[in-house]
C-alpha positions as CSV (number, residue, x, y, z in Angstrom):
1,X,0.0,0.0,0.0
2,X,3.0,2.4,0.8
3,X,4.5,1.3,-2.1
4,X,1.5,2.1,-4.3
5,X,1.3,5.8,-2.3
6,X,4.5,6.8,-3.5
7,X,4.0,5.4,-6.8
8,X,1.1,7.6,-7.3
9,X,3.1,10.6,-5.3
10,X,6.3,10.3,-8.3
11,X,3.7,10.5,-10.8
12,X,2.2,13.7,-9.8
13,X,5.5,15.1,-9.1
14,X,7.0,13.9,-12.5
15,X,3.2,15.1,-14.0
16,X,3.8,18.9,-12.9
17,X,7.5,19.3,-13.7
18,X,6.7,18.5,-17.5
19,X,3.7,20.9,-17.2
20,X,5.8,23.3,-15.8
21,X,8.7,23.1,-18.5
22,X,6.0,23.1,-21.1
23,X,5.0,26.7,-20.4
24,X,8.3,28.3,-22.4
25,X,6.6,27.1,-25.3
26,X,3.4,29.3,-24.6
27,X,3.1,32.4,-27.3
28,X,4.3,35.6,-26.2
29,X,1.6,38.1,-25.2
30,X,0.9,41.2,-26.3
31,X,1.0,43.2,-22.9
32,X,4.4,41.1,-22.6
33,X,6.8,43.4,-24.2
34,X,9.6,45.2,-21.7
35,X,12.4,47.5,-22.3
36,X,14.9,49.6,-20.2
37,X,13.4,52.5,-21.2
38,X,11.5,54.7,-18.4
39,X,8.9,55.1,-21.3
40,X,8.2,53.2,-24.5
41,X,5.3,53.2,-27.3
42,X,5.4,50.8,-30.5
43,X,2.6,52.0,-33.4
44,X,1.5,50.7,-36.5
45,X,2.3,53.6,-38.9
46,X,-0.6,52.5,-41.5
47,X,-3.3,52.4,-38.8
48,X,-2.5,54.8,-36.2
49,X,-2.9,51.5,-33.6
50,X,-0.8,51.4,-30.6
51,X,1.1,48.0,-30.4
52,X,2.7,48.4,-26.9
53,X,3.0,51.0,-24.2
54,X,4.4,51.1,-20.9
55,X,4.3,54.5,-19.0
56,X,2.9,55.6,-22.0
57,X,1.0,58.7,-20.8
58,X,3.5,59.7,-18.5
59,X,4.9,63.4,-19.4
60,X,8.8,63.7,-19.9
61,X,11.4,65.7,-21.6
62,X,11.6,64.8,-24.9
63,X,15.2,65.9,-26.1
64,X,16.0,66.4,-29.8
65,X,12.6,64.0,-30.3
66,X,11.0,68.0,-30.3
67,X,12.7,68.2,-34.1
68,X,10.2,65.8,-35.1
69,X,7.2,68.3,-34.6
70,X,9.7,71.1,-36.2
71,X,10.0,69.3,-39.4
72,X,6.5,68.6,-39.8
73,X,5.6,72.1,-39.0
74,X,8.5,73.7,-41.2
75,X,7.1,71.5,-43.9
76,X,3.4,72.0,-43.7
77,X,3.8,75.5,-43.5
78,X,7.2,76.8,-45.3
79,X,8.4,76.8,-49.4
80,X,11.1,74.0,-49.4
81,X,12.9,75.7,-52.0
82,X,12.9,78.8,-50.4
83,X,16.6,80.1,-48.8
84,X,16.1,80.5,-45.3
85,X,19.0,83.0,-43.1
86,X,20.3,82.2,-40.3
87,X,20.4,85.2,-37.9
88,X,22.4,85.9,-34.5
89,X,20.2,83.6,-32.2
90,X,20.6,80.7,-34.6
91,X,24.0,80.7,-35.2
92,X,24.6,80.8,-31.7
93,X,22.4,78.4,-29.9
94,X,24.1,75.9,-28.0
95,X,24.5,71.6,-28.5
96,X,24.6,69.9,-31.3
97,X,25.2,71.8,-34.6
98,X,25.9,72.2,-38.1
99,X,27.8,74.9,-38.1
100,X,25.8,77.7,-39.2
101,X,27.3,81.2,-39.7
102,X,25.3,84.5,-39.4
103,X,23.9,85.6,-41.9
104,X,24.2,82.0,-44.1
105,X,21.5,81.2,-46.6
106,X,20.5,77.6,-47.5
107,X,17.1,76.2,-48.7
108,X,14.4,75.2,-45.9
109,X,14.8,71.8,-47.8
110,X,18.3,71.3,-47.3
111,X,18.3,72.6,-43.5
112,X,15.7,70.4,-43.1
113,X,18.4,67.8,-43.4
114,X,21.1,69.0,-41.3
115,X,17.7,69.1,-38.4
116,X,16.6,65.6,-38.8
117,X,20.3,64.0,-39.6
118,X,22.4,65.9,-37.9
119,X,19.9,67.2,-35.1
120,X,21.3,71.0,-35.8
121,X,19.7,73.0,-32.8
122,X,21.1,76.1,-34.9
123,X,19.2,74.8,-37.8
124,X,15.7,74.1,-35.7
125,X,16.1,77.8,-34.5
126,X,17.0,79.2,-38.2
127,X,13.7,77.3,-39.6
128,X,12.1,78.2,-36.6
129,X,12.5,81.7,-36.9
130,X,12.0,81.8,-40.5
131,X,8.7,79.7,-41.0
132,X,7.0,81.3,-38.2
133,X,8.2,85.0,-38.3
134,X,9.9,84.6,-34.9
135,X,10.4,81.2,-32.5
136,X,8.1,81.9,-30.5
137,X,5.5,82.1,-33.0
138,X,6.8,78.7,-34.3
139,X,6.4,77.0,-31.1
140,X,2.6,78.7,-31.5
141,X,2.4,76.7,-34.6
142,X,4.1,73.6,-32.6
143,X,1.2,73.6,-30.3
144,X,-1.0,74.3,-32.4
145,X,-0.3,71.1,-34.2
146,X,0.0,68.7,-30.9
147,X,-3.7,70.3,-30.7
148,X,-4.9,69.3,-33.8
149,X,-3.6,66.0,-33.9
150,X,-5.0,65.1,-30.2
151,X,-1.5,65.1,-28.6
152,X,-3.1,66.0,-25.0
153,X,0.0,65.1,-22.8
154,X,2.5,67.2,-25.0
155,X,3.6,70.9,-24.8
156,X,6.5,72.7,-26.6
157,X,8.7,75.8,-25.4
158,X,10.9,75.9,-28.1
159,X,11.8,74.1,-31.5
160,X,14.9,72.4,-30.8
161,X,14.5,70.1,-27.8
162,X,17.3,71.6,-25.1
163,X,15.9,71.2,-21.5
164,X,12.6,73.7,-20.7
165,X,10.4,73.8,-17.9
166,X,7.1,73.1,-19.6
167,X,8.7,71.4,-23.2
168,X,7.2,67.5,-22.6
169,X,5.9,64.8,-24.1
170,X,5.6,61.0,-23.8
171,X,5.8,58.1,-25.6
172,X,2.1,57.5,-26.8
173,X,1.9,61.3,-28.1
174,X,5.4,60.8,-29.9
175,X,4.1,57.5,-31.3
176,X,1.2,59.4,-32.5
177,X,3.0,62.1,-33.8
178,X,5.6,59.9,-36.1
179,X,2.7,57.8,-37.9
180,X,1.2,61.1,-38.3
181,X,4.6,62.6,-40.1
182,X,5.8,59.5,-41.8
183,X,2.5,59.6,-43.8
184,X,4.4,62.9,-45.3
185,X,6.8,61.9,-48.3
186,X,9.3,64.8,-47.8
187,X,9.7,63.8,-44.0
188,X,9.7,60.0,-45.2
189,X,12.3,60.8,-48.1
190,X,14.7,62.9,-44.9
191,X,14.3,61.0,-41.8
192,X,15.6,58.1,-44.3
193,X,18.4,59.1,-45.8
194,X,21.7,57.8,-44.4
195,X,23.8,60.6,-45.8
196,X,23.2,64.0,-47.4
197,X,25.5,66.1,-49.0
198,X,24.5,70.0,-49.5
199,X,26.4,73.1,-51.1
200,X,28.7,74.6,-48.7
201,X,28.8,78.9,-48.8
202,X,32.2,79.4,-46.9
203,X,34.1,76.1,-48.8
204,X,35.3,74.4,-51.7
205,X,33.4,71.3,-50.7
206,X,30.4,70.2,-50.1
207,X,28.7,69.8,-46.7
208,X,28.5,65.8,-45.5
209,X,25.6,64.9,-43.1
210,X,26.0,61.3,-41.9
211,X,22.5,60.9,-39.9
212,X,23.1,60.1,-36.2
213,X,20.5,57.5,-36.6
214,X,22.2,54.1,-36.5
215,X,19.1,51.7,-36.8
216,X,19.1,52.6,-40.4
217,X,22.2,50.2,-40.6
218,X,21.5,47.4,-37.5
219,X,18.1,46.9,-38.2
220,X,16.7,45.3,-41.7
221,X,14.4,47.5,-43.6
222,X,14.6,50.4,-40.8
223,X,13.8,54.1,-42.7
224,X,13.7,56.5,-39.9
225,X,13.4,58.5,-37.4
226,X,15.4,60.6,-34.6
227,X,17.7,60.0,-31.5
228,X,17.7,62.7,-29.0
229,X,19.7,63.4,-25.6
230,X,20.0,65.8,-22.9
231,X,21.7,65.6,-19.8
232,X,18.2,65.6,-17.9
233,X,16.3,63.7,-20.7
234,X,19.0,61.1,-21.1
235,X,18.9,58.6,-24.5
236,X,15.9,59.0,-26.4
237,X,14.8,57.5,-29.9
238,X,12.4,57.4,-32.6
239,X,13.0,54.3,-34.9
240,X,10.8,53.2,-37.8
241,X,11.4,50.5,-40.2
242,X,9.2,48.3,-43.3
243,X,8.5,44.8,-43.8
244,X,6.2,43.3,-46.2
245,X,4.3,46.4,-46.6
246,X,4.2,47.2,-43.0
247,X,5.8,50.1,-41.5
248,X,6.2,50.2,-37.3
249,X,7.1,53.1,-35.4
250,X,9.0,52.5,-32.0
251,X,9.6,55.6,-28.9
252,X,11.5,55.2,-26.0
253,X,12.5,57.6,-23.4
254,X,15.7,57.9,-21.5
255,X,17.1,54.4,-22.6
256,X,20.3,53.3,-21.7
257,X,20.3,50.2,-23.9
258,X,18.0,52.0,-26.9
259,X,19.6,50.6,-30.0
260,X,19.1,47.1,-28.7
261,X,15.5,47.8,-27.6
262,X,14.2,49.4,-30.4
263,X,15.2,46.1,-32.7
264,X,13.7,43.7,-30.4
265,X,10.7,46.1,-30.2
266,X,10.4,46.2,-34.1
267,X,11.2,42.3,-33.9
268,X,8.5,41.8,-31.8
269,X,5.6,44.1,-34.0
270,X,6.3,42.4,-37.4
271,X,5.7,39.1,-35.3
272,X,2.8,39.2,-33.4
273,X,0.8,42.1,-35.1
274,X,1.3,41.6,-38.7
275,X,-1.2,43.7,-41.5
276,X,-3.9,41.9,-42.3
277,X,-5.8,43.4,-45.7
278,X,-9.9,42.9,-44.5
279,X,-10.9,44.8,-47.9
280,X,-9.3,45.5,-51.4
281,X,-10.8,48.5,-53.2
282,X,-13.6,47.8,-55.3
283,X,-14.7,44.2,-53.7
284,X,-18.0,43.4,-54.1
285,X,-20.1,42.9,-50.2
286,X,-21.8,39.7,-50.5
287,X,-25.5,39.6,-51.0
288,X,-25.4,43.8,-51.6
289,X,-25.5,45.7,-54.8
290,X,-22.1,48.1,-53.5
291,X,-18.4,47.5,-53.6
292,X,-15.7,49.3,-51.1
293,X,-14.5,52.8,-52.2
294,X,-10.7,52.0,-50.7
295,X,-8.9,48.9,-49.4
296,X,-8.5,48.4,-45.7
297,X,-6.1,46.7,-43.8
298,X,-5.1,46.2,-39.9
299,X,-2.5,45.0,-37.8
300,X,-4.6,41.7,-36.0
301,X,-3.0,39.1,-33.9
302,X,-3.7,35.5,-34.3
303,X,-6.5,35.8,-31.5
304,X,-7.9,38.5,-32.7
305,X,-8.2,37.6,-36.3
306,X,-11.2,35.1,-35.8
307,X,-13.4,37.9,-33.5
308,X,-13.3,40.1,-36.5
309,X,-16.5,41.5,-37.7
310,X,-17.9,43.9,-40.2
311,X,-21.2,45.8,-40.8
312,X,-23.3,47.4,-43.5
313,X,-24.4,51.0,-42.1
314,X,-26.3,52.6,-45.3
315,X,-26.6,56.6,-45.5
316,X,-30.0,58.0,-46.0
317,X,-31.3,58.7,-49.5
318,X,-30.7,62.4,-49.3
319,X,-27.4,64.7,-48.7
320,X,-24.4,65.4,-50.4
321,X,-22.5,62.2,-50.0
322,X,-25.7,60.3,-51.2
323,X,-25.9,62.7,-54.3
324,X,-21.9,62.0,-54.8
325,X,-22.5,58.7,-55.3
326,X,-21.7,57.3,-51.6
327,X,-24.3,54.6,-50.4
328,X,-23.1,54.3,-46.8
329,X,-19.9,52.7,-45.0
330,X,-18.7,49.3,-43.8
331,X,-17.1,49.2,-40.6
332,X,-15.1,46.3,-38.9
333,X,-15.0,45.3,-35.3
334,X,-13.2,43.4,-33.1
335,X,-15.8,42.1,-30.5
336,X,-17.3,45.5,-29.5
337,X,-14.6,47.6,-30.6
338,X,-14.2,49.6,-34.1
339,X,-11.5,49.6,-35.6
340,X,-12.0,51.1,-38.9
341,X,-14.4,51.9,-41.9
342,X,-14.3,52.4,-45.7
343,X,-17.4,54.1,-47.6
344,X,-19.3,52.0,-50.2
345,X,-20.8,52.9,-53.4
346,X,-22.7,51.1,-56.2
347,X,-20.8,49.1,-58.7
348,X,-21.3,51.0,-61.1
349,X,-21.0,54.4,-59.5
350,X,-19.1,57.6,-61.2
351,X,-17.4,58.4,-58.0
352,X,-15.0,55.2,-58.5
353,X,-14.9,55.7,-62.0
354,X,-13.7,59.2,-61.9
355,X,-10.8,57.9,-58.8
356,X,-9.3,55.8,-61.3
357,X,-9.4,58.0,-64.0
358,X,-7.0,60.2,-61.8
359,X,-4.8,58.2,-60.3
360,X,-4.6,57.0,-64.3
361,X,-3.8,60.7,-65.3
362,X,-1.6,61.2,-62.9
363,X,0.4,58.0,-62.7
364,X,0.7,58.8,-66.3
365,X,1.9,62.4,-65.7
């Protein structure tokens, strides 16, 4: 009988150490993701969907990360081709530099580059004070911006990123911010590009900028963004990279380890929240007489993928967007939650017809 007892005993011992070294082969979660940053935020450009976020809300300084908003502004707002000159304040301003000399002319375009690559505070306060008559008025149209675009936890003293009281942000905001900028092609084309030469005024050769941001050659298919540091802000980066059509955007704030992080953060995107396309543009909705005016796609995980949903919500037969052809919407959901729509028309509706008789015109252009 005692011999039987600890039969049974070895058995249940031996029964929940192989339950217990099965577990490492659970899948990762997506609340699972950890850094060494003090704050981190990982966003699917495409979709605007945060990924990951750990202190995510919390307000910091935000370094150089502040050039970001600057180039966004400077492009939204200035003439690219348009010399910009630098004045006393620029060409003085303290940190990290490209060298600017009073009174110096170079295209908003080009100084656009020594910002984003070389993270030229003289350069953020030359477009600053060009663009928006003054700096201050600049950081007006900074604000302004962060406003718009729902940034609620962000505020901006100046357009450069040295340490202000009042000049914060925090990871979900910057996150926010960068799938908001990337969308823009002249900011794509910069924030990309490893090395930029420009015409140098005061030599016989050309200025060099080699961007400071080294993800761009660790990390496969990386194309962006900023690194940032202050003595009270410590490391910060903005990383983006592409993978089979997907682009992710990664923040972390005052990171020791940053370069490391942001790969195994971007690792970790592509792997558990890849795009899945729900709707190509122009596919017919089962049993209706419409089609989807654009494609749609979203970043799902495995579990989620099976709880998706869509609906049919038709306009009313009167209004503008009924008269233009637009029948109503189909939205997707994952349980309760909506996360997107695209508007429907009839198959055979003008509307569509005249979109691809652009894009046709000016693909052909």
């Amino acid at each position: 009988m005692v011999a039987v007892r600890l039969y049974r005993i070895a058995i249940l011992m031996l029964t929940v150490l192989l339950l217990s070294s099965m577990t490492v082969t659970y899948p990762v979660q997506a609340n699972r993701l950890r850094t060494n940053a003090k704050a981190s935020a990982l966003i699917d450009v495409t979709s605007g969907r945060l990924l990951s976020s750990e202190n995510g809300d919390t307000p910091m300084r935000i370094a150089s990360l502040t050039k970001i908003m600057t180039a966004i502004v400077a492009i939204e707002h200035g003439q690219l081709k348009e010399n910009v000159k630098t004045g006393i304040r620029a060409a003085g301003k303290e940190g990290s530099s490209i060298y600017l000399q009073v009174g110096e002319e170079m295209s908003l375009v080009n100084m656009l580059y020594g910002l984003m690559l070389r993270s030229g505070n003289d350069a953020a306060t030359a477009i600053a004070e060009h663009v928006g008559g003054s700096e201050e008025g600049f950081v007006y149209l900074m604000n302004q911006k962060a406003a718009y675009l729902g940034l609620t936890n962000t505020q901006f003293k100046n357009p450069h990123g040295l340490d202000a009281e009042g000049h914060y942000s925090t990871a979900n905001d910057l996150a926010k911010l960068t799938a908001y900028a990337l969308k823009n092609k002249v900011f794509a084309q910069i924030v990309s590009t490893d090395m930029k030469k420009v015409p140098n005024p005061h030599e016989k050769w050309d200025y060099r900028w080699k961007n400071k941001n080294k993800m761009l050659s660790m990390y496969e298919g990386a194309d962006g963004v900023k690194t940032g540091y202050t003595k009270k802000a410590l490391r910060c980066l903005v990383s983006s990279a592409t993978r089979n059509g997907q682009q992710l955007a990664a923040v972390t704030i005052n990171d020791g380890d940053d370069w490391r992080d942001h790969s195994a953060m971007l690792d970790w995107g592509f792997k558990h929240f890849p795009l899945k396309p729900l709707a190509a543009k122009g596919q017919a909705i089962s049993g209706q007489p419409y089609v989807t005016g654009n494609a749609f796609q979203y970043p799902l995980t495995v579990d989620e993928e099976g709880k998706v949903q869509s609906k049919l919500v038709l306009l009313p037969a009167e209004g503008i967007r009924y008269a233009m052809g637009e029948r109503g919407a189909l939205e997707w959901y994952v349980g309760e939650k909506k996360i997107g729509q695209v508007p429907v028309f009839e198959k055979n509706s003008i509307r569509l017809k005249l979109s691809k008789e652009s894009k046709q015109k000016l693909k052909n252009s």
